[in-house]
VOGU-3710 file (C-alpha; in Angstrom, 3 decimals, decimal comma):
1> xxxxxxxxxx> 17,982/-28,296/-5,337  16,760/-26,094/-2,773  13,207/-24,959/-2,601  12,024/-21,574/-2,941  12,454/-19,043/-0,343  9,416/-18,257/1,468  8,585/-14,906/-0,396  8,575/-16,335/-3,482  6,122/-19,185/-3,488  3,850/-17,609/-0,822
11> xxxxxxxxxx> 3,575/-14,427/-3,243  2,951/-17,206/-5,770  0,188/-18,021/-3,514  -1,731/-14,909/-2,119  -2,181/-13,650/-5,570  -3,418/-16,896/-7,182  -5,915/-16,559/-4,489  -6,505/-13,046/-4,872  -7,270/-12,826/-8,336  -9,070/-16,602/-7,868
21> xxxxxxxxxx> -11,507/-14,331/-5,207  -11,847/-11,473/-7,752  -12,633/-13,743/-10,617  -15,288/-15,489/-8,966  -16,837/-11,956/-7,502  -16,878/-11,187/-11,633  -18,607/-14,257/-12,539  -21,117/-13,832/-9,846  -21,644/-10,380/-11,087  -21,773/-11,186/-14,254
31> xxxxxxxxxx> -24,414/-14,210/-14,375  -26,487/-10,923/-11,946  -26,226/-12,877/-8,812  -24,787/-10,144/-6,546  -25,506/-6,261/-7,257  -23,362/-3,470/-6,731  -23,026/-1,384/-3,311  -21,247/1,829/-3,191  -20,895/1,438/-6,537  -18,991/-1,459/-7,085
41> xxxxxxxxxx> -19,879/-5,319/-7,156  -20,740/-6,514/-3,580  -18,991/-9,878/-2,570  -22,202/-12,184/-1,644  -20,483/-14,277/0,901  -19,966/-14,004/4,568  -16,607/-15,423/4,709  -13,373/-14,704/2,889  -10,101/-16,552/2,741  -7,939/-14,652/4,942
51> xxxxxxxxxx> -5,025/-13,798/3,871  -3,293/-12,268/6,102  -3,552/-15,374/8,474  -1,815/-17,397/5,808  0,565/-14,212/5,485  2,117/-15,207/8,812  1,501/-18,637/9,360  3,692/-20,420/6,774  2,102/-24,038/8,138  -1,222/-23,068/7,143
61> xxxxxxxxxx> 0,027/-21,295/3,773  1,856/-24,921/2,908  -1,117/-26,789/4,091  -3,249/-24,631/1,416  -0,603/-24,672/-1,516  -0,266/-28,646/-0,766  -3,912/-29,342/-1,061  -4,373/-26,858/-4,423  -1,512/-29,043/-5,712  -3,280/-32,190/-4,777
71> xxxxxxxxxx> -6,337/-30,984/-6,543  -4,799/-30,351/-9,313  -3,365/-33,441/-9,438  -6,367/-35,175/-8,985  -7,924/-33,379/-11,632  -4,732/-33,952/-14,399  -5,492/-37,645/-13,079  -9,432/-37,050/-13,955  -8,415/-35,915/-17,673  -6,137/-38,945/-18,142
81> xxxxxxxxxx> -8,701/-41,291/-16,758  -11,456/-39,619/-20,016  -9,331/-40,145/-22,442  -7,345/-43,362/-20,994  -9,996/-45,916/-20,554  -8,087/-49,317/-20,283  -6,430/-47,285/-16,621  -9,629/-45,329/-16,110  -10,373/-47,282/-12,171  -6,365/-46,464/-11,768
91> xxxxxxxxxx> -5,820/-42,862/-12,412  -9,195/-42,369/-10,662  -7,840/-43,787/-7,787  -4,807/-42,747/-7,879  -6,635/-38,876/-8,068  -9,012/-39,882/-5,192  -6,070/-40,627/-3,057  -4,134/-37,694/-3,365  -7,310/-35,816/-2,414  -7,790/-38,027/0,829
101> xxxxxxxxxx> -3,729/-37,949/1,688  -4,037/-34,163/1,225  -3,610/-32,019/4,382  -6,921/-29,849/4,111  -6,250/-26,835/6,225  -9,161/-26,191/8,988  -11,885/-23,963/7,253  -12,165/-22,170/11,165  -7,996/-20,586/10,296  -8,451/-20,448/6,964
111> xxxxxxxxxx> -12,124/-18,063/6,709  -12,792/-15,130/8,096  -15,343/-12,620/7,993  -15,975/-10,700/5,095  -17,991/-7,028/4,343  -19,893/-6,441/1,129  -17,148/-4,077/0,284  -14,153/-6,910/1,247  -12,618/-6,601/-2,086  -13,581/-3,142/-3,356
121> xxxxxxxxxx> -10,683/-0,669/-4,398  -10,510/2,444/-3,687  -11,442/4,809/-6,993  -9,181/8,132/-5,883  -5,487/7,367/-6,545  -4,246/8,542/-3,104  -4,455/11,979/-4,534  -3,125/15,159/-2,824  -6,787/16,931/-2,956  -8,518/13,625/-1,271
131> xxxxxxxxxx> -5,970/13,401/1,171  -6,630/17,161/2,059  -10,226/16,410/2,005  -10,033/13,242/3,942  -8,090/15,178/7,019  -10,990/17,933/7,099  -13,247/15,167/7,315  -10,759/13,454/9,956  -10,900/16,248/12,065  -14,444/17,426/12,354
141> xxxxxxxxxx> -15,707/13,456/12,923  -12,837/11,169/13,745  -10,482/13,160/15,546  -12,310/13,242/19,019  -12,398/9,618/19,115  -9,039/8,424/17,294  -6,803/11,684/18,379  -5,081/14,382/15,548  -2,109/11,927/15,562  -4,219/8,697/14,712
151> xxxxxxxxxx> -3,037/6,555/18,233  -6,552/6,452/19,741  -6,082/8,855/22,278  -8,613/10,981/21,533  -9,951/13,567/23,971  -13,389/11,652/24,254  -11,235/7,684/24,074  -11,647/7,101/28,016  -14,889/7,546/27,521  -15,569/4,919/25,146
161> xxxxxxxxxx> -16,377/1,174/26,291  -13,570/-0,205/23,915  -10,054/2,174/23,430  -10,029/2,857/19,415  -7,775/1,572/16,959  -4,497/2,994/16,679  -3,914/3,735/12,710  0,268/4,483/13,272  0,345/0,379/13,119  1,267/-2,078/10,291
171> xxxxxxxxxx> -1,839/-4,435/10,879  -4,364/-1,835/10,744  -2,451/-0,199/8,315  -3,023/-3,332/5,807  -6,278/-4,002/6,468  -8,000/-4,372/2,885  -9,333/-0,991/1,884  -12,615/-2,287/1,258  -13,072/-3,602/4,888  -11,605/-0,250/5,899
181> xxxxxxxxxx> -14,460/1,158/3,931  -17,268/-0,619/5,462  -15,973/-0,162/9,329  -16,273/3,492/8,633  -19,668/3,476/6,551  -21,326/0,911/8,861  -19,740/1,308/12,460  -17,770/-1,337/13,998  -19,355/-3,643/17,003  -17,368/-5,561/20,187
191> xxxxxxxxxx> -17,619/-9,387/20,574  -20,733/-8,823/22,567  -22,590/-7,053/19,646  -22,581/-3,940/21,337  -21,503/-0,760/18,946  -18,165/0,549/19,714  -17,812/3,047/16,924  -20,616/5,064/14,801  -21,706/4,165/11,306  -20,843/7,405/8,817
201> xxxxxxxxxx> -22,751/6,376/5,849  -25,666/8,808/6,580  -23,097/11,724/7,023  -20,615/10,671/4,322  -20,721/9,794/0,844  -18,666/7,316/-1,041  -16,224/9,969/-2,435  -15,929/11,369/1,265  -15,556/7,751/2,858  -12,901/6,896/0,831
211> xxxxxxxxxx> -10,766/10,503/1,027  -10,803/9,457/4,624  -9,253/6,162/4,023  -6,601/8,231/1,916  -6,239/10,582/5,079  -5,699/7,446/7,311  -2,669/6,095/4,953  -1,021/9,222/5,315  -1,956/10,207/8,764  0,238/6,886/9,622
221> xxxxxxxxxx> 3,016/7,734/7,359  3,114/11,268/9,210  2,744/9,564/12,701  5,161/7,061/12,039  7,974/9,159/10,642  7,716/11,620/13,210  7,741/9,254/16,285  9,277/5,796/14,901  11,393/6,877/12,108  9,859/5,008/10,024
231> xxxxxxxxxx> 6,588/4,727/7,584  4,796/1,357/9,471  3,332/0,790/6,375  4,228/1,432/2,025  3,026/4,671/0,808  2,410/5,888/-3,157  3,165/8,774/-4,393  0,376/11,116/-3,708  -1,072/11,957/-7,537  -1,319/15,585/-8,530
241> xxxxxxxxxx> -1,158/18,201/-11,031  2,428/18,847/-12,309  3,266/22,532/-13,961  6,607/22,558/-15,515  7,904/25,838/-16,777  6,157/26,369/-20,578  3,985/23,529/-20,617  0,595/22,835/-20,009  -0,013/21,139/-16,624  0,218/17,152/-16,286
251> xxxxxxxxxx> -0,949/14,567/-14,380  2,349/13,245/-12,073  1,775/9,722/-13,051  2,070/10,825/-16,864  5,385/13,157/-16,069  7,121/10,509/-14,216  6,372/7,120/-16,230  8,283/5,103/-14,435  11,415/7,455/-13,309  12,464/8,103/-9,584
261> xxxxxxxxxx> 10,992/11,286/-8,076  12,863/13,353/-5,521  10,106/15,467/-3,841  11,645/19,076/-2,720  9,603/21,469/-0,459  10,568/25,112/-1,525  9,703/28,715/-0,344  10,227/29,213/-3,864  13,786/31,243/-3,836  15,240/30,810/-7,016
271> xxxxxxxxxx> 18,743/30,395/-5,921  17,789/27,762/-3,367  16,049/25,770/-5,945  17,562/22,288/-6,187  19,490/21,462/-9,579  18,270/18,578/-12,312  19,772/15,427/-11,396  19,923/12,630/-14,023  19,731/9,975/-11,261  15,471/11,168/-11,166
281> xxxxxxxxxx> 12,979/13,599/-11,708  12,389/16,718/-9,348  9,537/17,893/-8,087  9,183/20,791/-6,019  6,520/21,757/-3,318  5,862/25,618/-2,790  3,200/26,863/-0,332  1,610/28,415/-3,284  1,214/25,534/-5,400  1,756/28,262/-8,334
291> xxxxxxxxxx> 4,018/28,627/-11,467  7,355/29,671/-10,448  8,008/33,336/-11,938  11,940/32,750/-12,418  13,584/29,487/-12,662  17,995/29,460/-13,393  19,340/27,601/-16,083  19,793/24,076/-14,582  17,794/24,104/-11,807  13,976/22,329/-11,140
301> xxxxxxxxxx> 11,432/23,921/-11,557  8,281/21,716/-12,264  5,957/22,380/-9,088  3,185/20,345/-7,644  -0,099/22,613/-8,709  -1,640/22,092/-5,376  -1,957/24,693/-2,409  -3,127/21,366/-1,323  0,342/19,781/-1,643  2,119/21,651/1,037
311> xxxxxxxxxx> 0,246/20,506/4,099  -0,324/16,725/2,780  3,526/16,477/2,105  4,425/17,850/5,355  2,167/15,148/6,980  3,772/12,701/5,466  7,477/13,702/6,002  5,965/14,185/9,772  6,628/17,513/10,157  4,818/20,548/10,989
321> xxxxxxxxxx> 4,027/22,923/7,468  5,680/26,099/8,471  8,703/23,527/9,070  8,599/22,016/5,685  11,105/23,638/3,455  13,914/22,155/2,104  12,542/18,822/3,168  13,004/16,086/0,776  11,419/12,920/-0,056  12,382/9,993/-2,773
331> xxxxxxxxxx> 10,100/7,826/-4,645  10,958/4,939/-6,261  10,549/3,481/-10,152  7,259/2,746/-8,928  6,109/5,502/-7,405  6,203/4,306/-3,349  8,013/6,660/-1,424  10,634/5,144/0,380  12,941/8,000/1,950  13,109/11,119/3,321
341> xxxxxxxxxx> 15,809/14,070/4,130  14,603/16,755/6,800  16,881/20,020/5,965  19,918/18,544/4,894  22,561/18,235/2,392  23,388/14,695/2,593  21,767/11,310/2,340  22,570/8,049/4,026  20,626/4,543/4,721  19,423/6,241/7,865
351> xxxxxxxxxx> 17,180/8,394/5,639  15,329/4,926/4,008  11,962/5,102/6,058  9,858/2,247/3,570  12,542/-0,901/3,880  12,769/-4,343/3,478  14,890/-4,520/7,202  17,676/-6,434/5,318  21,197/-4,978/5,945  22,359/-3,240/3,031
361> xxxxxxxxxx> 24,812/-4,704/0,575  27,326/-2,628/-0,848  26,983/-2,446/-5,028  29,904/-4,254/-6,855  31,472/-4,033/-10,107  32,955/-7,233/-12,057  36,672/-6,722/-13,059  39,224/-9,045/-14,523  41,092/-10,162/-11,618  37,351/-10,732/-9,914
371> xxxxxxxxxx> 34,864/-8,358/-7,890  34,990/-5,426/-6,199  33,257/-3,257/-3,768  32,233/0,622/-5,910  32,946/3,542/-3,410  29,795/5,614/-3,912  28,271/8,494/-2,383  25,231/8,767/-0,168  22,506/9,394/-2,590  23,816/6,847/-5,151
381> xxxxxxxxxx> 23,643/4,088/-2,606  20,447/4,782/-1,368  18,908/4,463/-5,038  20,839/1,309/-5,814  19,839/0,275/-2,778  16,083/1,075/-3,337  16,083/-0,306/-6,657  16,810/-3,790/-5,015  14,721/-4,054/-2,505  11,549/-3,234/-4,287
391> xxxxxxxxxx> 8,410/-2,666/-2,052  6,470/-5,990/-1,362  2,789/-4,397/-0,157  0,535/-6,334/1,605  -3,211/-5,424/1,891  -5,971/-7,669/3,032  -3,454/-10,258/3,241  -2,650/-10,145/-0,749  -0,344/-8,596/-2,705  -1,213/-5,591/-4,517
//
């Protein structure tokens, strides 16, 4: 039998260590031996286990799933050895020797250095109106430094003893949100202990703070798309209000339950307004953010009740507001966006920004006489093809 592909067993992995992390950050809260900071339970420890090492070095993952296997070994051999007591010297050697035969990965790869915040979660939803907030924010206090597009090129970068951080990357882009959190609240410092970027947490509050870290997901998205082609890391959904004609306005995570979402940007003209489509839910996105007046017989008309909603989507299709309509973005079953259409009638795999990089592989049907490639068109494809390559998000270095 083969073994498990690699995704599989070191999913397996990060989140048994994840939620091992979280459950000892409880306990320790619990029993009162760490307090809170910024409102939620502060990890007491200097070092984490770092995931996102063992992310991309599959020698030290198996290293670290080999030795939790040999403890629990040794630990099914401790239970047989209580309540077997004629083999009690065998099974506890037998135990002992699976831990010494074990191959313990180095503590110095395996820990790194953790924040107070390490494993705190951010409490806004990656809403619409804390993404707005989070770029006013961006641009009165980060900007300067990190540049309106997020690459570090700043107009006052040069003059910095260390060039910032670009955000448009995947590895800064899955940094846990919690150390995210505590670079911007406490300032960042080079090897040589010297202070390369300002704290915030006299300027900012906790609500603010994390709105930025909102801003930053998206501000990548929007970089990304417009200059790769591509979102360098998974983005949700943005929450907000949802106003569908004669009802009472919703939360989107409510209206959608677990349907696909096509995302339309509309001046509002009633005869351009897209038509209802089985295949997912529509959501349009009007400069206004108001109540459509008129909506046809067949067409969408439940609008995102945000003025908010028509700048934040336009940064994250990466493309300039007053360039915005008749843009259109799909989300998945589980709310991560994953493609995007820029003013066009058609869709193809070229419009999949949030992929797996697999090839695609054409849907089949069974028949009598064997299988069969389906002829389908664009959009079908692209949703089939979404629903089986679900999005595997890595933050931290776990999965979320």
């Amino acid at each position: 039998m083969s073994a498990p592909p690699p995704q599989a067993w070191l999913n397996a992995l990060l989140t048994l260590l994840q939620q091992a992390q979280l459950a000892l950050l409880r306990l320790w809260h619990l029993l009162g031996w760490t307090g809170d900071v910024h409102g939620q339970p502060a990890w007491p420890w200097a070092r984490r286990i770092a995931g996102e090492t063992l992310l991309i070095d599959l020698g030290l993952a198996r290293q670290l799933a080999w030795s939790l296997l040999a403890v629990a070994f040794a630990l099914a051999c401790l239970v047989v050895a209580w309540r077997w007591r004629r083999r009690r010297l065998a099974w506890l050697g037998v135990g002992a020797l699976a831990l010494i035969l074990a191959p313990w990965p180095s503590p110095r790869l395996l820990l790194t250095a953790a924040a107070p915040t390490s494993f705190q979660r951010s409490p806004t939803r990656f809403s619409v109106e804390t993404i707005a907030t989070g770029a006013r924010i961006y641009a009165a206090a980060c900007a300067a430094c990190h540049g309106a597009d997020g690459r570090g090129e700043g107009p006052l970068s040069a003059q910095l003893s260390s060039w910032p951080p670009t955000f448009a990357s995947p590895l800064l882009g899955r940094r846990a949100e919690g150390e995210l959190f505590w670079h911007i609240a406490a300032g960042m410092l080079d090897k040589n202990g010297e202070k390369t970027m300002p704290g915030f947490a006299g300027e900012l509050d906790d609500a603010q703070t994390w709105a930025v870290i909102d801003y930053l997901k998206a501000l990548a998205a929007g970089t990304g798309a417009a200059q790769q082609g591509n979102w360098p890391i998974p983005l949700r959904l943005p929450e907000v209000s949802v106003q569908c004609p004669g009802q009472p306005p919703r939360p989107l995570a409510e209206w959608r339950g677990t349907q696909r979402v096509r995302v339309v940007a509309s001046d509002g003209d009633p005869s351009a307004l897209p038509l209802e489509d089985p295949r997912f839910l529509t959501l349009l996105v009007t400069p206004s953010g108001q109540p459509l007046a008129e909506v046809p017989s067949f067409r969408a008309g439940c609008v995102a009740a945000s003025p908010a909603a028509w700048p934040v989507f336009a940064g994250l299709a990466g493309v300039e507001p007053s360039n915005l309509s008749g843009t259109a973005l799909l989300a998945d079953r589980d709310g991560w966006l994953r493609a995007r259409a820029a003013g066009k009638a058609g869709w193809s795999d070229a419009d999949l920004l949030c992929t797996t990089g697999q090839p695609a592989q054409p849907a089949q049907v069974a028949q009598a006489d064997g299988r069969r490639t389906l002829p389908q068109d664009g959009l079908t494809a692209l949703l089939l093809r979404m629903d089986a390559e679900p999005v595997r998000f890595v933050q931290g270095g776990f999965v979320h």
